[in-house]
C-alpha positions, 0 to 999 in steps of 0.5 A: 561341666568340668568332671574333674572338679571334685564336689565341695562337700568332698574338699570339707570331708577331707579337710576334717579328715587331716585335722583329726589325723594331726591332732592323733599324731601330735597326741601320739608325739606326746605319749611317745615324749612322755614315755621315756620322761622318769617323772613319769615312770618313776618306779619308787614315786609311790611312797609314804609322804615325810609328814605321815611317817611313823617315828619308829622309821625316823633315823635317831640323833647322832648329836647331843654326846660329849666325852667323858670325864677323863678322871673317871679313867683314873684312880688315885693313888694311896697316901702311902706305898705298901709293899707286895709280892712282886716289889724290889727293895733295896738293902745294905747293912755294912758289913753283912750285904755290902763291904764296910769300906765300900759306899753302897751303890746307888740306882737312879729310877727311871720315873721321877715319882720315885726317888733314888735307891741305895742297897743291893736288890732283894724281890719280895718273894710271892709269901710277901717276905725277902730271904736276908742272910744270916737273919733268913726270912723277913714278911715284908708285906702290907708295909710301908718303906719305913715299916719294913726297915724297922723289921729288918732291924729287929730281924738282926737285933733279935738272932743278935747278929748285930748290936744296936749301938754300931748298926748301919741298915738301909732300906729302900725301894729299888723297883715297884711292881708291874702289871703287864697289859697289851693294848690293840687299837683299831682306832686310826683308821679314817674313812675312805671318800671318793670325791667325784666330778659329775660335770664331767661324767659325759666324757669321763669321770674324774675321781680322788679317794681320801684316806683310807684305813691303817695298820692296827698297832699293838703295845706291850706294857708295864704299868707300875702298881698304883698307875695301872689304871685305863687313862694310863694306858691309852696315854701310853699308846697314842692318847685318848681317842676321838669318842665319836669314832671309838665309842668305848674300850674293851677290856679282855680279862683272863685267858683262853680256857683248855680244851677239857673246860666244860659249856664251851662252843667252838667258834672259828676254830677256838674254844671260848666259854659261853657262860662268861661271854654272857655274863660279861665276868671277862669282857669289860666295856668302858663307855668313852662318850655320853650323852650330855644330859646322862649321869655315868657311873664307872666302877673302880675295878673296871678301870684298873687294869690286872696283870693279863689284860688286853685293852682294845680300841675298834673305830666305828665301821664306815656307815654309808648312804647311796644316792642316785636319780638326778644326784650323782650315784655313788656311795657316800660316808655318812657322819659319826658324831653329826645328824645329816639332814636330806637337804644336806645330803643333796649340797653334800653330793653337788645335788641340783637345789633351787636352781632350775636343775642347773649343773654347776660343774659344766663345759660351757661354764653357764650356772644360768640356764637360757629362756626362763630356766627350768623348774627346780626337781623336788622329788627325793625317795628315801628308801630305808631299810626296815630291820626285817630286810625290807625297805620302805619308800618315804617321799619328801618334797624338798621345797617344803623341807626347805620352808619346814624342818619337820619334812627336813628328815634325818639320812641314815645308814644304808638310806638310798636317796633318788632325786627326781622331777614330779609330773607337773616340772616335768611337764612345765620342762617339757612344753615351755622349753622344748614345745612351744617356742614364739617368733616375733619379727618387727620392722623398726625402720623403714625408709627408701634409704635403708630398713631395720628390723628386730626378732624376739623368741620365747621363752 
């Protein structure tokens, strides 16, 4: 009897013993693997499915607004110009302003909607009435060019300073009124991009920043009587602005009240009255857009400009979305005048979509992965800020935002966006891509001469 020879219930023991002991490795491999796989430890995968979202946290419609019309920025001028303080005429009566054997002289305006003056200039003085010599003062005012040459004619026939057979009086408008403004605009600035690479992300990011913001200009201006309207300005400094941009204009009427002014508050260091920021008596806000289905009604007197005002044009601030996850992180402008859906979000950002989670920006040039390629990560969070700070995580599968437009929700501002795969892509990724490979060997020739063979692996 040999007593080395270990008994057979013994081998069998031990034969249980190292299956049991590979079956916990493999299980403990598998824990292991799947501890570091983010479809697994996805901290925010616990959210609010799109379809039982309430409204009340669904981003409103940027689209379905269209620019005013332009006419109601302008007013119309009356059929005839009546005089006022502040207005130029232009006079000669031979002999009395002017010399007989000298022509009068002649100004050519500047604007063709006037036509040339003769005489010497005479300001209408703030009492509405010219200070004439010999005849003293004239009231001039709320009259038209023809009214106010006939009372100067009856201001010299009447002292009998003239006969009324050898006179020779013209009048004329030398220089209308002007109403000065100051128009600021801010609406130049263009949104800075960061356009990115994320295909090179491994060895390096390469990045190109477009646009950026310009220089607010600021314009002086003097608005003849009649044409002191808003349209006119914003012509007069760079045209009428993109509405999507620049929403409305600003008016700021009067000026900066004294310190012994009562029911002010001092702000930055200045003084401004409450009561009238409230009322809105000094701050007068145009609507530049509207939606297409809305009837707006713009007062006249918001629109024609006063002596003082300042007219301001502010661009919307950039409004931006973040993504991360499987989309490349970075920060992304969201659009002024256009909805951006979540599936357009993932295309805009070079997001992987229907492709197997394929990188189309690579090294090696494949769009295609090997085998049977990989399953398409479907998993988006959207994190979306509530207006008490908080931030609420809607979870939208992208495969059925595809087949459904109501799961196709709208980005908005400060929207956090992080693609990632759920369980099953994960593990479907992981065992038939990583795990389970098959080798087959076939011999398709074999003869004393020579042997051919042929091998397969799947996936």
């Amino acid at each position: 009897m040999n007593l080395c020879t270990s008994p057979p219930h013994h081998s069998a023991r031990s034969a249980r013993h190292s299956v049991d002991a590979c079956r916990l490795a493999m299980v403990a491999l598998a824990v292991a693997s799947l501890a570091g796989c983010a479809a697994f430890t996805n901290p925010v995968a616990n959210g609010i499915p799109v379809r039982m979202v309430p409204d009340d946290l669904l981003a409103e419609s940027r689209e379905g607004y269209e620019p005013i019309n332009l006419a109601m920025l302008r007013t119309e001028p009356p059929k005839k110009f009546l005089l006022d303080a502040g207005d130029t005429l232009g006079i000669y009566i031979e002999g009395i302003i002017g010399d007989a054997s000298t022509p009068p002289p002649v100004n050519l305006p500047s604007s063709s909607d006037l036509p040339p003056a003769i005489g010497y200039p005479f300001p209408i003085r703030d009492d509405g009435a010219i200070s004439l010599p010999l005849a003293g003062s004239v009231h001039v005012a709320g009259m038209t060019i023809e009214e106010a040459e006939d009372a100067v004619i009856r201001a010299y026939l009447d002292k009998e300073i003239i006969r009324e057979e050898d006179f020779r009086i013209i009048v004329t408008l030398l220089r209308a009124r002007t109403v000065r403004v100051l128009v600021v605009r801010e609406d130049g600035r263009n949104p800075s991009l960061t356009i990115r690479n994320p295909g090179l992300r491994g060895i390096g990011s390469a990045s190109t920043t477009v646009g950026g913001e310009t220089s607010p200009t600021g314009d002086t201006l003097e608005l003849p009587i009649y044409e002191n309207d808003l349209l006119n300005a914003l012509t007069q400094t760079g045209g009428v602005p993109n509405s999507g941009i620049t929403p409305e204009a600003v008016i700021y009427r009067g000026y900066a009240p004294g310190e012994d002014l009562p029911n002010t508050v001092a702000v930055g260091g200045a003084t401004c009255p409450c009561d009238d920021l409230q009322s809105g008596k000094e701050v007068i806000r145009v609507p530049l857009r509207k939606r297409c289905d809305e009837r707006v009604s713009i007062p006249r007197e918001n629109i024609v400009l006063q002596d003082g005002d300042i007219v301001t044009l502010r661009a919307l601030e950039p409004e931006r979305f973040y993504t991360g996850g499987l989309l490349p992180a970075g920060e992304q402008v969201l659009p002024y005048d256009y909805d951006l859906t979540v599936i357009e979000a993932v295309l805009r950002t070079n997001g992987p979509l229907v492709n197997g989670g394929v990188n189309s920006s690579n090294l090696n040039g494949n769009i295609v992965g090997g085998g049977l390629g990989n399953p398409s990560p479907s998993q988006l969070t959207v994190l979306r800020s509530l207006p008490n700070g908080q931030r609420v995580n809607i979870t939208v599968n992208l495969n059925e935002a595809l087949r459904d437009s109501r799961m196709n929700i709208l980005v908005q501002t400060d929207d956090i966006l992080l693609l990632q795969e759920n369980r099953d892509e994960a593990l479907s990724r992981y065992f038939f891509n990583s795990v389970f490979r098959m080798d087959f060997f076939f011999r398709v020739l074999n003869r004393n001469d020579g042997q051919g063979s042929a091998s397969l692996v799947l996936p």
